[in-house]
C-alpha positions in Angstrom: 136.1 -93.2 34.2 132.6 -94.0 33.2 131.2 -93.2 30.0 127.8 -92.2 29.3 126.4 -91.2 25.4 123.3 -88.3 24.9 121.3 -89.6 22.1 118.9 -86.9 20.3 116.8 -89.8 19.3 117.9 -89.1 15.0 117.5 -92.3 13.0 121.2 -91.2 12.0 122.4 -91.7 15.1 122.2 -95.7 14.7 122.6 -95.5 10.9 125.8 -93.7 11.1 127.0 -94.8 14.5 127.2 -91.4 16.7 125.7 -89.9 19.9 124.4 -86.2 20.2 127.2 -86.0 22.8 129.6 -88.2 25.0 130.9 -87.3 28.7 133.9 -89.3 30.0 134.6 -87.9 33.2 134.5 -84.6 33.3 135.0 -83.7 29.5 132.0 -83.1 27.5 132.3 -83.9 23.4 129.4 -82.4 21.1 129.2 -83.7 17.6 128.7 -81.9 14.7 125.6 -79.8 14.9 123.6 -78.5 12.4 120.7 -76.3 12.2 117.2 -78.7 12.1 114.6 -78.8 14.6 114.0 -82.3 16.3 111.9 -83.1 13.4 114.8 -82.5 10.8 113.4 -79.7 9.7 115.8 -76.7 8.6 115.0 -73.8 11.1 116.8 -70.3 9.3 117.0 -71.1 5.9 119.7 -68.9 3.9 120.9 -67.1 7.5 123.9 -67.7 8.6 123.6 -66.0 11.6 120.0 -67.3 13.1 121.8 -71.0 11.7 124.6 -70.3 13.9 123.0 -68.6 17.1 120.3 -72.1 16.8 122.8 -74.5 16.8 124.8 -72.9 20.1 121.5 -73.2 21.5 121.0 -76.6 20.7 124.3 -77.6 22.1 123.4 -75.5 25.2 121.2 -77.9 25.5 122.9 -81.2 25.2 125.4 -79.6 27.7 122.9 -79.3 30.3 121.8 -82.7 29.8 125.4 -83.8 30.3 126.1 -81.8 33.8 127.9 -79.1 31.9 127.2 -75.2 30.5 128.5 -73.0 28.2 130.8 -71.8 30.4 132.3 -75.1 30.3 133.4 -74.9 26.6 136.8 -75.0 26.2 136.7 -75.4 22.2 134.6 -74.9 19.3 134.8 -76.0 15.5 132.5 -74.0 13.4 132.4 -75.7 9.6 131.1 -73.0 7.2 130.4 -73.5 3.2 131.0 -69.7 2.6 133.8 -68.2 4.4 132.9 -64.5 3.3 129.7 -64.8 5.5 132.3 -65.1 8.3 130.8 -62.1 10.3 127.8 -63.9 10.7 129.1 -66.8 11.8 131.4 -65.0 14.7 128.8 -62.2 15.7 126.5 -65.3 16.8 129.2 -67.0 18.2 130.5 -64.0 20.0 126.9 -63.2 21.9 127.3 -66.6 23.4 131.0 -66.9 23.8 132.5 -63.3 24.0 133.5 -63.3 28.0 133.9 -67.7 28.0 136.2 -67.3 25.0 136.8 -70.4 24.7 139.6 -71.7 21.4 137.8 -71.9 18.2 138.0 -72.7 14.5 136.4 -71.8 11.6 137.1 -73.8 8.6 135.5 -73.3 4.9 134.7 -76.6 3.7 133.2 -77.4 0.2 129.8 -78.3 1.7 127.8 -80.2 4.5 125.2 -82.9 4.2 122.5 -81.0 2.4 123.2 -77.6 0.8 120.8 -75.9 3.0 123.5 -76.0 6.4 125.3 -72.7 6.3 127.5 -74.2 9.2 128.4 -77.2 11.3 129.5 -76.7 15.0 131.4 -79.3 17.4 132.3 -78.3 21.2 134.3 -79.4 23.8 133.5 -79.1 27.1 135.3 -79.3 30.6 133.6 -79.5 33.6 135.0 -77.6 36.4 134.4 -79.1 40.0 
């Protein structure tokens, strides 16, 4: 099967050794995505929802670019620093995902690379043919 990596163009990507996204085959792999503009710039600061609902978006797009759609996402793994804000987190997730329903996690974790992410999101995607 052949392999083929989406780069967002982030110095991290080379720094840290990771692509936006990877297809092998038909299956589709996001990496962690936070919410910050192509620039790096935080976009939502303090909102967990607008964080979340910017982020699916930005995977949307990586998707496209890979042959693939939201309807193609099997799994998601939402990384939040304040579980309590969970609501947030799913009614974002939900407008996106509520008839796709695809498997998803959402773990509390002590924080992400700068304070100001609310919430990390990876997704899996299958391409039907």
């Amino acid at each position: 099967m052949e392999r083929k990596n989406y780069s967002s163009g982030a110095k991290w990507e080379d720094i840290v050794g990771y692509s936006r996204a990877v297809k092998v085959g038909n299956v589709v792999e996001v990496t962690g995505t936070v919410a910050v503009e192509e620039n790096s710039l935080l976009v939502c600061k303090g909102d967990a929802y607008g964080q979340t609902k910017f982020i699916i978006e930005k995977i949307e797009k990586v998707l496209h670019r890979a042959g693939a759609s939201l309807k193609d996402v099997v799994r998601t793994r939402m990384f939040v620093t304040d579980i309590s804000r969970w609501e947030e987190y799913g009614k974002a997730h939900g407008e996106f995902f509520k008839d796709i329903k695809p498997c998803t996690s959402m773990i509390e974790v002590k924080g992400l690379i700068d304070p100001e992410y609310l919430v990390e999101i990876e997704a899996t995607a299958i391409i039907s043919s």
